[in-house]
Structure formats: C-alpha cells, structure tokens
C-alpha positions in Angstrom: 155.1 129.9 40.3 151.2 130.6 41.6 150.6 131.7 44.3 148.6 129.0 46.3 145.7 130.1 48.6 144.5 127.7 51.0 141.0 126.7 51.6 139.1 127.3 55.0 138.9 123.6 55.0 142.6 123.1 54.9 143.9 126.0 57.5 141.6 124.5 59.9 142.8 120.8 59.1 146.3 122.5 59.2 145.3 124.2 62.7 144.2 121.0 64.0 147.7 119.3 63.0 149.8 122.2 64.9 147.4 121.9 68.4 147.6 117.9 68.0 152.4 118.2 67.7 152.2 120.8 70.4 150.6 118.3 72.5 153.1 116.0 71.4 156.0 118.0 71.9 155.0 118.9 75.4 154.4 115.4 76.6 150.4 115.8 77.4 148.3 112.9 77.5 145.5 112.3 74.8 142.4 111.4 75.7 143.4 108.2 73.0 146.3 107.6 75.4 144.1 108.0 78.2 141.5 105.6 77.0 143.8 103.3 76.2 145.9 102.9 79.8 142.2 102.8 81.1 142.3 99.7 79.2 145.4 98.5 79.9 145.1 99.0 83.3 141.6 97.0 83.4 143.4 93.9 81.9 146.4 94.1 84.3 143.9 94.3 87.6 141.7 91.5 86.2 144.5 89.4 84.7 148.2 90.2 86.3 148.0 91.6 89.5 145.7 88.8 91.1 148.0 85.7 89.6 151.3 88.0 91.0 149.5 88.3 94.5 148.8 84.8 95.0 152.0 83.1 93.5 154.9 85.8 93.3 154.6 88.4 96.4 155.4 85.8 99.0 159.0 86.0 97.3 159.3 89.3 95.2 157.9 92.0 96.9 159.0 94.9 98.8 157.8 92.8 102.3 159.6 89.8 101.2 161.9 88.6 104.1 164.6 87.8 102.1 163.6 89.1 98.4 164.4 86.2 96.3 166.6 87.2 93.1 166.5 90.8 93.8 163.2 91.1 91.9 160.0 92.8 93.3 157.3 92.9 91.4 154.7 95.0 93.4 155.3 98.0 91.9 156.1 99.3 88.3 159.7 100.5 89.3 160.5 96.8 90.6 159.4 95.4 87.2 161.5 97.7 85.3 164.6 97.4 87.6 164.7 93.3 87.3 166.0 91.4 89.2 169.3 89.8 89.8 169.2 87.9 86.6 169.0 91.6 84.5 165.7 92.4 83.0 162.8 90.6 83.6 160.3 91.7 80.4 160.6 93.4 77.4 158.0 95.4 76.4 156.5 94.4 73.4 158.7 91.3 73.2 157.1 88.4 74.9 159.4 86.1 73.8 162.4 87.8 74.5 160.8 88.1 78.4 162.9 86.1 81.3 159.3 86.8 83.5 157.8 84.4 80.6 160.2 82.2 80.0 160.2 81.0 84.1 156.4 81.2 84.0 156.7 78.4 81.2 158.9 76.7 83.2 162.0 76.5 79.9 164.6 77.2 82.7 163.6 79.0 85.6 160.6 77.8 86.7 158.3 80.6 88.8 156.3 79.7 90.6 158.3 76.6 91.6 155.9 74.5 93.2 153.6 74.1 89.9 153.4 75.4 86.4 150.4 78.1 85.7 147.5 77.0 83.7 148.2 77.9 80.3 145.1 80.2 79.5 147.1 82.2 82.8 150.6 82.4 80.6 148.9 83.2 77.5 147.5 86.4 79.0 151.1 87.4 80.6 152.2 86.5 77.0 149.6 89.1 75.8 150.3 91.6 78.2 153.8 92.1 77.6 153.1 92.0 74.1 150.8 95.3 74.6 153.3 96.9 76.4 153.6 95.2 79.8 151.3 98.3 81.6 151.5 98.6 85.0 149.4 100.5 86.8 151.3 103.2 89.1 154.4 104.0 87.1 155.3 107.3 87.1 153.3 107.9 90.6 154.7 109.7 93.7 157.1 107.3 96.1 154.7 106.3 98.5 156.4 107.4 101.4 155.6 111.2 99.8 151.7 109.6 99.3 152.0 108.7 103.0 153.9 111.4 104.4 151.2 114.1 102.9 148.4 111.7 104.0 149.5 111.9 107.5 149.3 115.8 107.6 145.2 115.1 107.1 142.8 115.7 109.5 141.7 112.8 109.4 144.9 110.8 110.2 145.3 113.4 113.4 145.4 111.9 117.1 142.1 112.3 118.6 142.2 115.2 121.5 139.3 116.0 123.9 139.2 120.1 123.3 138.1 122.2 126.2 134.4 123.4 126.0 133.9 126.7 125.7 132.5 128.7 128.5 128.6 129.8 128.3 128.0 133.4 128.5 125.8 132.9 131.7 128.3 130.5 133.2 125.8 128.1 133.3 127.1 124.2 133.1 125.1 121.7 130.6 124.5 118.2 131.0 126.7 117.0 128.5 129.8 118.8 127.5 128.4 118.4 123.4 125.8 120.6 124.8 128.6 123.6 125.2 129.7 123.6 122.1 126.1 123.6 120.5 125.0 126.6 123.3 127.8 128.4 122.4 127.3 128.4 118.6 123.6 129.3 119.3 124.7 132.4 121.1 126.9 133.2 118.6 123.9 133.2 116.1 122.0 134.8 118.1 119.8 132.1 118.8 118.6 130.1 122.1 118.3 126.6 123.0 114.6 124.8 122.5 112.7 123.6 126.3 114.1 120.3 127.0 112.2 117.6 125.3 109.2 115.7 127.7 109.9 111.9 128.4 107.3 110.8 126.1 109.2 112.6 123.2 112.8 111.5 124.3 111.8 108.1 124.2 110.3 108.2 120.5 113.1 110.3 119.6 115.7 107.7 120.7 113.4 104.6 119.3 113.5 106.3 115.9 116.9 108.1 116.1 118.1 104.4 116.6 116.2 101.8 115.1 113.6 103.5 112.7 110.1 102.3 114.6 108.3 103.6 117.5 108.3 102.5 120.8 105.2 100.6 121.9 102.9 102.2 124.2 104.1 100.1 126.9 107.2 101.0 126.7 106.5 104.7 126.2 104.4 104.6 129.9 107.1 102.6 131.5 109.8 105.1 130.6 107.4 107.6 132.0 107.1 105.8 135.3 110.9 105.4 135.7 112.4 108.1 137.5 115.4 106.4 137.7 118.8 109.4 136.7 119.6 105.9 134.4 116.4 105.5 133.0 117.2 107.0 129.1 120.6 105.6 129.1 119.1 101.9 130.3 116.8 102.6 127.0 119.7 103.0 124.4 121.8 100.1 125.8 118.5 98.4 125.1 118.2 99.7 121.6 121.5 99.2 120.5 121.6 95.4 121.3 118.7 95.1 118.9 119.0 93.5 115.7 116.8 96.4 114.5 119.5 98.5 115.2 121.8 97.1 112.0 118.7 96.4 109.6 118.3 100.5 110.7 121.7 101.9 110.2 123.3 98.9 107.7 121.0 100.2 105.1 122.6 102.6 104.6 125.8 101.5 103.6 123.8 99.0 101.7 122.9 102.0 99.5 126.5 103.2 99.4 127.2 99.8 97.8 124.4 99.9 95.6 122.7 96.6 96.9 119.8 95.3 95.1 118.6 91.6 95.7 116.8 91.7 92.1 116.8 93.1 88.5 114.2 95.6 88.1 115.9 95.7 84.0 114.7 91.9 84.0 111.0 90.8 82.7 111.5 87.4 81.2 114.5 85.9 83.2 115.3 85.2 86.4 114.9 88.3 88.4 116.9 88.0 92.0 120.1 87.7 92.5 120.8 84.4 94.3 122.7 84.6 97.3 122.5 88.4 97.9 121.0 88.7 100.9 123.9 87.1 102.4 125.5 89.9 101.9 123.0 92.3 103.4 122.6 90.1 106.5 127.0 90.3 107.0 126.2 94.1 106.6 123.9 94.3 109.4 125.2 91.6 111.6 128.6 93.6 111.2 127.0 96.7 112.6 124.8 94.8 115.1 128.5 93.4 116.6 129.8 96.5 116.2 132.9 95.1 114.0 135.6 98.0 113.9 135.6 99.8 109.9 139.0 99.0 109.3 138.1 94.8 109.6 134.5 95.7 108.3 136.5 97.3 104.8 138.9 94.5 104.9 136.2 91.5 104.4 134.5 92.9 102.1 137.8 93.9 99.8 140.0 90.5 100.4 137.6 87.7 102.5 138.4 85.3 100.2 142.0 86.3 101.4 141.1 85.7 105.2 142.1 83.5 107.3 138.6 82.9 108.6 138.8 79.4 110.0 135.2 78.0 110.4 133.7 80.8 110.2 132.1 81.5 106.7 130.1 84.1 107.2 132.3 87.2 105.9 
C-alpha cells in the first residue's frame, strides 16, 4: 500500500480539527456559542423577562408570599426545577411545554385574570423552541454574589478616622485640611497662602455653578466680615437652579444625552421629548434626590408608584 503524505494544506486543516475537539472535550465556550447566548439572551430581556415580571412574579417568585404551585420563575434554577405540577418547559419542545400550554389557556390558564395577546405566546412558543435560554444559569447563588459584595469597600459602614497629627502641632480649620497637610509633608511639599476673599468667592461661584459672581456680589462678600460669610455664599449657591444645569451635565454625558441627530441632514433632527429628561436630571440634583431613588426612576419609573406626579 503507498505511503500517503499529507499536504501543508491538510495538516493545518487537520490541526485546526484537533484545537476545535479539545475545546470540545474540555467544555470551553466558542465564540459561536458565545454569540449566540448573546442572542438568546437579547430575545429573553426584550421578550420573556418583561411579560414574566408584570404577570407571573406576583405568584412565582422567590418573594412570593405563598409561592403558588411551587414554581418560581425568577431565576434559571426555578424554571428548570418546575413546579408542583413536574416540569414546566421542554427545551426545544414547545408543544410538549406545561408553561405554554397554561399561557394558552388549554387547561391551566396563567395568568388567570386574562389570556396574553397572541403575538406575546408566539414568542414564548419561539423561545422554548430555541432552547428556552435564560439568562443566569450556571451563575454563583446569589447569596455567594452578595456575601463577597459585602466584603467591598464600598458596602463598608462609614467611620470618621482620626486626623493625623501635623508635625508642628498646629490645628487647621477643617479636619480635611489634616489629612491634605500631612500628605504635603510627607512629599515634601507646603501648603499654598490662604486664598484672598475676592478669589474664594470666584472659586466657590465656579467650583459650584460654572459662572462668575457678579461684581456686586464679589464687593459684598468683601465687605462682610461676618465668620458665616463664605458658608452663607454656598447655601446660596446650592439652592440655585444653576447648580443642577452645572453638576447634572455631567451625568447627562454619562448617559450619552443628545437632544438631536448630528447623523441626520434630511429628516427630522431632535429628538422630541428629550429635554424632559435633562430637566428630571437636573431638577433631581437641584432637590438633592438620594442616588439610590435617582437610579431607581430612571431603570423602572414606568414601574413607580408615582401618583400625580409625572415628572420622573
């Protein structure tokens, strides 16, 4: 029999092959697989989770007080683990899926109250058919997420920590001002002259609001020897509505605001309504909203109990 030499072409084809069933073999995710759970995922947060938020979480979740048929579906390990009833969906086999069959309302009928619209069902139809992805499976239990999250900086009770004490044993105005003398000394630096009243003011007016104090302003701050004088002048600074168009902006560019289309040249080029959101953004930092209810409007508002009041 001949012996059979192979061609460059082919050991490198053949090299190729080995790499891609050791990737296999070891369990690693393709960038193919990768791309495609990307996708997946996009359909389930556009499509599922939204339609499961508003009609199934009130019963079957992890929160629910009592969790109706022992199904949760909040997480990836609830879906899998069914519900009293046995399995809920069958990958790959929409029509073999209990989850389906009650969202068509055949015999169980979810959500009770009224049927889905039927472009909704189709797209739980098509879901499980592709799989059924959810988003999460396979990820940490969250009380590991949240136990290591805790151990953050971040997360750490705030604690007032003891100046340190100044070489010359002198004692500064503010107790900030230790900590900034001390690291000077340490770098062998020293501390500029304190600033004159006409420079304090215009460093406060632009520190705060972005625009220079008027002149009359600037001589009455001069004339006012008051020991509450500069203080008197933020308070005053941070009640005005300059102060959120100042600081607002940016988190507007965090957010990437733009109130028109500089792409656009022969269609409309604004966007309508978006400088309603730019005025929330500085009205919320004008009121000084706290960032835990400022990130909360802007994620869920249309989830909000908001009563009359529109403007979030």
């Amino acid at each position: 029999m001949p012996h059979l030499v192979a061609s460059p072409t082919a050991r490198l084809l053949m090299t190729i092959w080995l790499v891609v069933c050791c990737h296999v073999v070891h369990g690693e995710e393709n960038p193919q697989t990768t791309a495609a759970n990307a996708v997946r995922a996009a359909y389930f947060e556009r499509h599922i989770r939204p339609v499961l938020v508003e009609h199934c979480y009130q019963c079957h979740s992890t929160k629910s007080q009592p969790l109706k048929g022992g199904l949760a579906l909040d997480s990836a390990a609830g879906l899998q683990a069914g519900g009293d009833s046995g399995e809920v969906v069958s990958a790959g086999q929409p029509e073999d899926s209990l989850l389906l069959s009650a969202l068509r309302h055949d015999a169980l009928e979810m959500p009770p109250k009224k049927r889905l619209p039927q472009v909704t069902i189709d797209r739980f139809a098509h879901w499980i058919e592709q799989g059924a992805y959810y988003p999460g499976a396979g990820a940490p239990p969250a009380d590991s997420v949240a136990s290591r999250a805790a151990e953050h900086w971040a997360f750490q009770p705030v604690r007032r920590p003891t100046p340190p004490a100044l070489a010359d044993g002198s004692e500064m105005e503010s107790q900030v001002d230790h900590f900034i003398r001390h690291r000077l000394t340490q770098r062998g630096l020293t501390a500029g002259r304190p600033a004159d009243r006409r420079t304090l003011i215009r460093r406060a007016y632009f520190d705060l609001i972005g625009l220079p104090p008027s002149p009359e302003a600037v001589e009455a701050f001069v004339a006012d020897e008051s020991p509450q004088a500069f203080h008197a002048v933020v308070d005053q600074l941070l009640e005005s509505p300059r102060y959120g168009e100042r600081w607002g902006r940016y988190w507007l560019d965090v957010a990437r605001y733009a109130d028109n289309k500089g792409y656009v040249f022969y269609f409309e080029k604004t966007f309508p309504w978006a400088w309603s959101y730019r005025d929330y953004v500085i009205r919320a930092f004008n009121e000084d909203l706290p960032y835990d209810r400022f990130i909360v409007e802007q994620l869920a508002a249309d989830q909000l109990d908001l009563g009359d009041d529109r403007r979030a």
